[in-house]
C-alpha positions in Angstrom: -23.5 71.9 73.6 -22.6 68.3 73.0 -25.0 68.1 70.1 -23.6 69.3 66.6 -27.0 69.9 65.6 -28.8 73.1 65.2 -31.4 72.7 67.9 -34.3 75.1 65.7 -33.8 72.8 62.8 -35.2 69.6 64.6 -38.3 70.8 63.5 -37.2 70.9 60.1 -35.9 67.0 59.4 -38.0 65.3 62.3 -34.7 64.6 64.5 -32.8 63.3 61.6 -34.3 60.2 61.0 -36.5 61.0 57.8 -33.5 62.3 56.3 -31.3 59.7 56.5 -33.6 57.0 55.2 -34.4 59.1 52.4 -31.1 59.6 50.9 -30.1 56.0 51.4 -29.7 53.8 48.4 -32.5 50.9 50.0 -34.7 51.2 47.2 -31.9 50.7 44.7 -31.4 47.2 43.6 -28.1 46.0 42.6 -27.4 45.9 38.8 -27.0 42.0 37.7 -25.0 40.2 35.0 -27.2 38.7 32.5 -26.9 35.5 31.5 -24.9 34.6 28.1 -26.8 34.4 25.3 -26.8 32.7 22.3 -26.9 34.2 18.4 -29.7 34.3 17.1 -29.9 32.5 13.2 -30.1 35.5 11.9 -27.4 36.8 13.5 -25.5 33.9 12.8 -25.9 34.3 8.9 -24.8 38.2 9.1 -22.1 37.3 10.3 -21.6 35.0 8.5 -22.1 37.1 5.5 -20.1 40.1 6.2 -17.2 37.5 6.8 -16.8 36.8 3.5 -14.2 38.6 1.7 -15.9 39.5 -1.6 -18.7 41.2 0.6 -16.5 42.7 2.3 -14.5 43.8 -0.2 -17.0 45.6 -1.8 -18.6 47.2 0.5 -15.2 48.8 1.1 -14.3 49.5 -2.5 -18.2 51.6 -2.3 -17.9 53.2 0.9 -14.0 54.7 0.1 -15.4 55.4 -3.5 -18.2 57.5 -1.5 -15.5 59.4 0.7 -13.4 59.9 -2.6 -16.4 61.8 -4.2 -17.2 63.8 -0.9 -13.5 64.8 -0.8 -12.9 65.3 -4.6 -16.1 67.8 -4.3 -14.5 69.6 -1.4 -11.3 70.1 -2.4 -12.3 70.6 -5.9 -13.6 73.5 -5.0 -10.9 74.7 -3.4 -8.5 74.9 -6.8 -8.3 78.4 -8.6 -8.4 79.3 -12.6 -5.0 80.4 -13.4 -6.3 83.2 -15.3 -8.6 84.1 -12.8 -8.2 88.0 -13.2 -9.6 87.8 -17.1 -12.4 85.3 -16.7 -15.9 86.5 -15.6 -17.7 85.0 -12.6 -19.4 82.7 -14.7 -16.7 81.4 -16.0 -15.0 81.3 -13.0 -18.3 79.0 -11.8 -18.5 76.5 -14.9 -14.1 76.4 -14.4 -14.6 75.3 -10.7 -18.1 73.1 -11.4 -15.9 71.1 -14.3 -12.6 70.6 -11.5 -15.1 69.5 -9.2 -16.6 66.7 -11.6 -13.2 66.1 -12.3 -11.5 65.7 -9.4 -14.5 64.4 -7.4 -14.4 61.9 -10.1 -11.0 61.1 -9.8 -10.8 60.6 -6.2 -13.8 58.2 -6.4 -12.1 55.9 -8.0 -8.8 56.0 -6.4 -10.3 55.5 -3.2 -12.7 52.8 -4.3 -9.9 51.0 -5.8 -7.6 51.4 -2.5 -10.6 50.7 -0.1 -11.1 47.2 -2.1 -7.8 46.3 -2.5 -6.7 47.0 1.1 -9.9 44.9 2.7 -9.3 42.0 0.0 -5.6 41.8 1.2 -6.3 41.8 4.4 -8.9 39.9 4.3 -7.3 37.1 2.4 -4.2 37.1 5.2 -6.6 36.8 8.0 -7.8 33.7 6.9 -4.7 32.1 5.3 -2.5 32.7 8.7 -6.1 32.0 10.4 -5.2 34.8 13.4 -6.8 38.4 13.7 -3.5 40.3 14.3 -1.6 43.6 13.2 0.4 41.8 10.8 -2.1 40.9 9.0 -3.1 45.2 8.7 0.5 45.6 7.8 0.9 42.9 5.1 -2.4 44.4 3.9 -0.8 48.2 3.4 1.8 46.9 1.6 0.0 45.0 -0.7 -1.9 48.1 -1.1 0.8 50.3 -1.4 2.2 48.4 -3.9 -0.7 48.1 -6.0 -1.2 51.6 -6.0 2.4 52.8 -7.0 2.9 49.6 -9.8 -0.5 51.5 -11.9 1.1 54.7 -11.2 -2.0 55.7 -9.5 -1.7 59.0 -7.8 
């Protein structure tokens, strides 16, 4: 037996032949690199655009002012009455609906405020040292930081 074949299977795979070719990556053509291309104008004055710091400023002040509401909601909810045991359910409901507007509230504008102060720093280092580092994310905390605690923020 000095074939490792099975000799009732030759019927089967027609000697081996049709098999191989079938599972062999011929028809496959080789994946290419594309050529470089170009920005488009458009693209050109996005960019341009969101590079500015006032833009992007902004659009960070609404964005964290958007995650301050969803958070002030959530974890407003979360707060219990004090005197929970001698209120009725719906004062329980108009208690928690009033932290939520409160807190939601707050949080909005605690994390606008951080969110635009904390893109505007770094923003502004970015272009005055003119490199795209860490430091610059750093300086930017700390201006941040110390923007928040001088207002007494919480």
């Amino acid at each position: 037996m000095a074939s490792n074949e099975n000799p009732g299977s030759e019927s089967n795979n027609n000697g081996g032949a049709a098999s191989s070719s079938s599972t062999s990556k011929d028809g496959e053509t080789p994946t290419q690199i594309q050529p470089f291309r170009m920005p488009t104008i458009e693209e050109v004055r996005a960019q341009d655009v969101w590079n500015n710091c006032a833009v992007r400023s902004v659009a960070s002040g609404v964005m964290g002012g958007g995650l301050g509401l969803f958070m002030g909601l959530f974890l407003g909810a979360l707060d219990n009455p004090i005197m929970q045991d001698e209120m009725t359910g719906r004062q329980q409901f108009i208690y928690t609906a009033k932290q939520m507007g409160r807190r939601s509230w707050s949080s909005c504008k605690t994390f606008a405020i951080m969110g635009l102060v904390f893109s505007a720093a770094e923003c502004v280092t970015e272009k005055a040292r003119a490199k795209h580092d860490t430091t610059n994310t750093v300086v930017a905390g700390c201006v941040t930081g110390g923007t928040m605690s001088a207002k007494g923020w919480k």
